[in-house]
C-alpha positions in Angstrom: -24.2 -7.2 15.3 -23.7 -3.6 16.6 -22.4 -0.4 16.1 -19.5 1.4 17.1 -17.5 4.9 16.9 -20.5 6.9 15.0 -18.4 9.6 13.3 -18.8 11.9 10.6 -16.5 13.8 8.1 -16.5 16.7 5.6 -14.6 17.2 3.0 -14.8 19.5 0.1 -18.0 20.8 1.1 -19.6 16.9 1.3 -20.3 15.5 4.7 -21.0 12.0 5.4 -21.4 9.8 8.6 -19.3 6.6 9.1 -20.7 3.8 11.4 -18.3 1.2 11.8 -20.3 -2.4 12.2 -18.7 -4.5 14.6 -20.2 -8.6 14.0 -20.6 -10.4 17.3 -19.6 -13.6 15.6 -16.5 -11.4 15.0 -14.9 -10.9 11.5 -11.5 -11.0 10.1 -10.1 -8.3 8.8 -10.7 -8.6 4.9 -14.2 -8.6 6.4 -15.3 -5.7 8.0 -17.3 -3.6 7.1 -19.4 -0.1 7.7 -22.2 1.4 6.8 -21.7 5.1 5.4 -24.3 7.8 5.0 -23.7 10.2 2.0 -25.6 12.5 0.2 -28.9 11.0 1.2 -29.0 7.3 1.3 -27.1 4.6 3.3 -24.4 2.6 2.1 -23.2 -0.8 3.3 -19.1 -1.0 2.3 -16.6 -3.7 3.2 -13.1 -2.1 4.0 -11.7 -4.0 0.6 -14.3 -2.7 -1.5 -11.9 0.3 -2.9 -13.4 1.7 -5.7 -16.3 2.6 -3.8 -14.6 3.7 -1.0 -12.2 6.2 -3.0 -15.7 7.4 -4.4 -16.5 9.6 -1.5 -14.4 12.5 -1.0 -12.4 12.2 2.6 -13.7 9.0 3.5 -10.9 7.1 2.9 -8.7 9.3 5.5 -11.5 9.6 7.9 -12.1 6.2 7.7 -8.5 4.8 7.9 -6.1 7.1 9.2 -8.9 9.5 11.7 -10.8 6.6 12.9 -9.0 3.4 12.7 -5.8 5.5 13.2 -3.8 4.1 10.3 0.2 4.8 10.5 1.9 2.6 7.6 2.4 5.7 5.2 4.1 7.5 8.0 6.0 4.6 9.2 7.6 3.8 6.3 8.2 7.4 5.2 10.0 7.7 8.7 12.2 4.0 8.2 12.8 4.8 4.7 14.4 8.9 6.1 16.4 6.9 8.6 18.0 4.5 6.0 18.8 7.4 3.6 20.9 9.6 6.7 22.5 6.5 7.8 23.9 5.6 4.2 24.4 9.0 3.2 21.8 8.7 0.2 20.1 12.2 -0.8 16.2 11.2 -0.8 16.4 13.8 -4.1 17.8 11.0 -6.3 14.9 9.0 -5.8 12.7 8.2 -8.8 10.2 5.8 -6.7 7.2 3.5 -7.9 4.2 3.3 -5.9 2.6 0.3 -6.4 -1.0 0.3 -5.4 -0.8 3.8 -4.9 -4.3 4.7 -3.6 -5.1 8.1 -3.4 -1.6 8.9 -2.6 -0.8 9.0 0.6 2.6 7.3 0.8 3.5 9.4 -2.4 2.8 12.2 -0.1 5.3 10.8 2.3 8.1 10.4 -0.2 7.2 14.0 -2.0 7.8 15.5 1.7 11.7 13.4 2.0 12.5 15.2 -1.4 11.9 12.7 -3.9 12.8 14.0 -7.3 9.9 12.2 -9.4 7.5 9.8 -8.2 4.9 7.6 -10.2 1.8 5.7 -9.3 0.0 2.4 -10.8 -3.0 1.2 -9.2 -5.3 -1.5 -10.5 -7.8 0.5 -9.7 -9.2 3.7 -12.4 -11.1 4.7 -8.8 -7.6 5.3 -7.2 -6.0 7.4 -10.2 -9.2 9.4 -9.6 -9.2 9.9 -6.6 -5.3 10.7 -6.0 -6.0 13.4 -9.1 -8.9 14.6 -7.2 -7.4 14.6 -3.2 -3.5 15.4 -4.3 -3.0 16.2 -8.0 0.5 17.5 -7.0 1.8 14.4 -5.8 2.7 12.2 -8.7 4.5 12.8 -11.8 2.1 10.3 -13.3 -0.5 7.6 -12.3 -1.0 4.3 -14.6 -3.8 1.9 -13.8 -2.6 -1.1 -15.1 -2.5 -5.1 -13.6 0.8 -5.9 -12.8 0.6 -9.3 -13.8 -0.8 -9.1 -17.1 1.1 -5.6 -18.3 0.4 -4.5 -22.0 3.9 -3.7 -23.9 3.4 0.2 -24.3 2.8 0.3 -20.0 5.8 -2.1 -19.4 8.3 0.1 -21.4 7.2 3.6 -20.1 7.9 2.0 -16.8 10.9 0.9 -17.8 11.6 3.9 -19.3 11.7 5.6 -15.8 14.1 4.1 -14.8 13.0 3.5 -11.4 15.3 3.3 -8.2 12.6 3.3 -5.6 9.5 0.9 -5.0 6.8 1.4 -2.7 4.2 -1.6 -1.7 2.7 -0.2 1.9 -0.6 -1.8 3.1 -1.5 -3.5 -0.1 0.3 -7.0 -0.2 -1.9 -9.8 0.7 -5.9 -10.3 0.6 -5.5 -11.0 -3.2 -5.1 -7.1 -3.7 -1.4 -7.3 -4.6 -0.3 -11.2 -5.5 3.3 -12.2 -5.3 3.5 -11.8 -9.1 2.7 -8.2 -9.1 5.0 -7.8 -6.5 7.8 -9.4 -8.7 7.0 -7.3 -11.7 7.1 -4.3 -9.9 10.3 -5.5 -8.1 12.1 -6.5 -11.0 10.9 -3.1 -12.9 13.7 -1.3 -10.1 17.3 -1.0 -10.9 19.7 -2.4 -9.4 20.7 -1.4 -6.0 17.5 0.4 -6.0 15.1 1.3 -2.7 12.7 -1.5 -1.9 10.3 0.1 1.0 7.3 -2.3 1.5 4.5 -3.8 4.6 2.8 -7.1 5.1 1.1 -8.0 8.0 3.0 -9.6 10.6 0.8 -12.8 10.2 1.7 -13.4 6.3 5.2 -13.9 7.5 4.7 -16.2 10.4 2.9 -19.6 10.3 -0.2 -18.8 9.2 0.9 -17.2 5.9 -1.5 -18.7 2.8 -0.5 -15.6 0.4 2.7 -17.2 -0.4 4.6 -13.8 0.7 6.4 -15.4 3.6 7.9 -18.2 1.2 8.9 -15.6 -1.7 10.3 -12.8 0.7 12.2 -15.5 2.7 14.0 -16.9 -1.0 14.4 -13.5 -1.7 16.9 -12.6 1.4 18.1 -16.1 1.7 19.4 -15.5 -1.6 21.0 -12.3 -1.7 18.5 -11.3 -4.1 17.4 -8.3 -1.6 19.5 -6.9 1.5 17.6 -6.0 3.9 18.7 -2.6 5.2 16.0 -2.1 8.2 12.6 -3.3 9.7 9.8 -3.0 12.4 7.2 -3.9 13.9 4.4 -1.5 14.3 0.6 -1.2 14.7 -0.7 -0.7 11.3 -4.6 0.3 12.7 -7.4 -0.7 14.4 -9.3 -3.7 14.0 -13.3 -2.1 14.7 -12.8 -4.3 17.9 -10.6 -1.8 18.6 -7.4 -4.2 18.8 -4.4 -3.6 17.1 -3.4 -5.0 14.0 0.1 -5.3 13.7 2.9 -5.2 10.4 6.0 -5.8 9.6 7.7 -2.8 7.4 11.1 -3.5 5.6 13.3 -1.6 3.8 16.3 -2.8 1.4 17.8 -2.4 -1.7 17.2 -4.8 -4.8 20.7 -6.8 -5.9 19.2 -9.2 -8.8 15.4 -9.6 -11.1 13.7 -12.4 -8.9 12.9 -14.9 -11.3 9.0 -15.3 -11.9 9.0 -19.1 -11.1 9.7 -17.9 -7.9 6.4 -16.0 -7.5 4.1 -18.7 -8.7 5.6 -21.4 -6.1 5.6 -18.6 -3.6 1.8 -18.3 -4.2 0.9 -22.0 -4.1 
């Protein structure tokens, strides 16, 4: 096991020191890890471990975006800003839902094209926290709520939105986001609404065990989603220090996808 790329970051007056652990055996990447040292002690965090990572002020930025040079949020932002000129749609109609919203970095993305009002829902109460904390003027409102097990009240004040935008970047896959919750929020769009969303490039090829390859392919097959763009890009860094590449796409959303379609999607 050894280390690699000891940085450190400040933000809001707090400083820390990130030390990403690199495992000789080699790890995948829902596995890896680092060790972070913050007001005084050591801690040992996976990458997936959220709640703890939105904890600490700036780390998730330093972390992702500084270190392991993360470029999803603007990559999408910049398909999405493409897609708009070349239909002629004015990025101030959108009304967009971002769906495992984080501490709200793609909202950032959409707030710069114009979007007119723009709502996050996050599993996590970590994430509402920190996006309130880190960029409190992003969001119009932030739910934490599972997607796949809505209470009514949360499921009609979505609704109520009216919603002709979704977001999904970086979060389908690994369990965080199931094909379910990806339906929900799907079907929670109107018609002919923006779909912007990434998966890594692996969960569509043959080695795809999160059932999003299956449910995405029904989804285009049948019309139920036109697909209006995609690409290829590197999403980060492994701590290897090879890249880790996804697949963004960017359509609109024709008909509800059925929820049948989820659960043998995910089998």
């Amino acid at each position: 096991m050894s280390e690699s790329d000891a940085t450190g970051g400040r933000a809001r007056g707090q400083s820390f020191t990130v030390r990403l652990i690199q495992d000789d055996a080699g790890v995948s990447q829902g596995e890896e890890w680092c060790e972070v040292e913050y007001e005084g002690r050591v801690r040992r965090i996976r990458f997936h471990d959220y709640a703890e990572i939105f904890s600490i002020p700036g780390l998730y930025e330093r972390l992702f975006y500084d270190v392991l040079e993360c470029a999803s949020p603007r990559t999408v932002g910049a398909l999405v800003a493409e897609d708009l000129e070349r239909l002629g749609y004015d990025a101030g109609k959108l009304r967009v839902l971002d769906v495992g919203a984080g501490n709200g970095m793609v909202a950032e993305e959409f707030a710069r094209l114009g979007a007119s009002e723009i709502v996050g829902i996050d599993i996590l109460p970590e994430a509402r926290l920190a996006a309130m904390r880190d960029r409190p003027d992003v969001y119009d409102d932030y739910l934490v709520a599972d997607l796949t097990d809505m209470p009514h009240p949360v499921r009609e004040t979505l609704r109520a939105r009216r919603f002709n935008c979704l977001t999904v970047v970086a979060a389908l896959g690994f369990g965080d986001i199931p094909p379910l919750a990806f339906v929900e929020a799907y079907n929670l769009v109107e018609p002919q609404g923006w779909v912007a969303f990434t998966i890594k490039e692996e969960f569509l090829g043959g080695h795809d065990d999160t059932g999003f390859a299956r449910l995405i392919r029904q989804m285009l097959d049948s019309g139920v989603l036109r697909l209006h763009s995609q690409r290829r890009y590197r999403h980060r860094l492994l701590v290897t220090g090879e890249p880790l590449y996804y697949v963004a796409m960017v359509g609109s959303r024709r008909e509800p996808v059925p929820a049948s379609w989820a659960e043998a999607g995910g089998s």
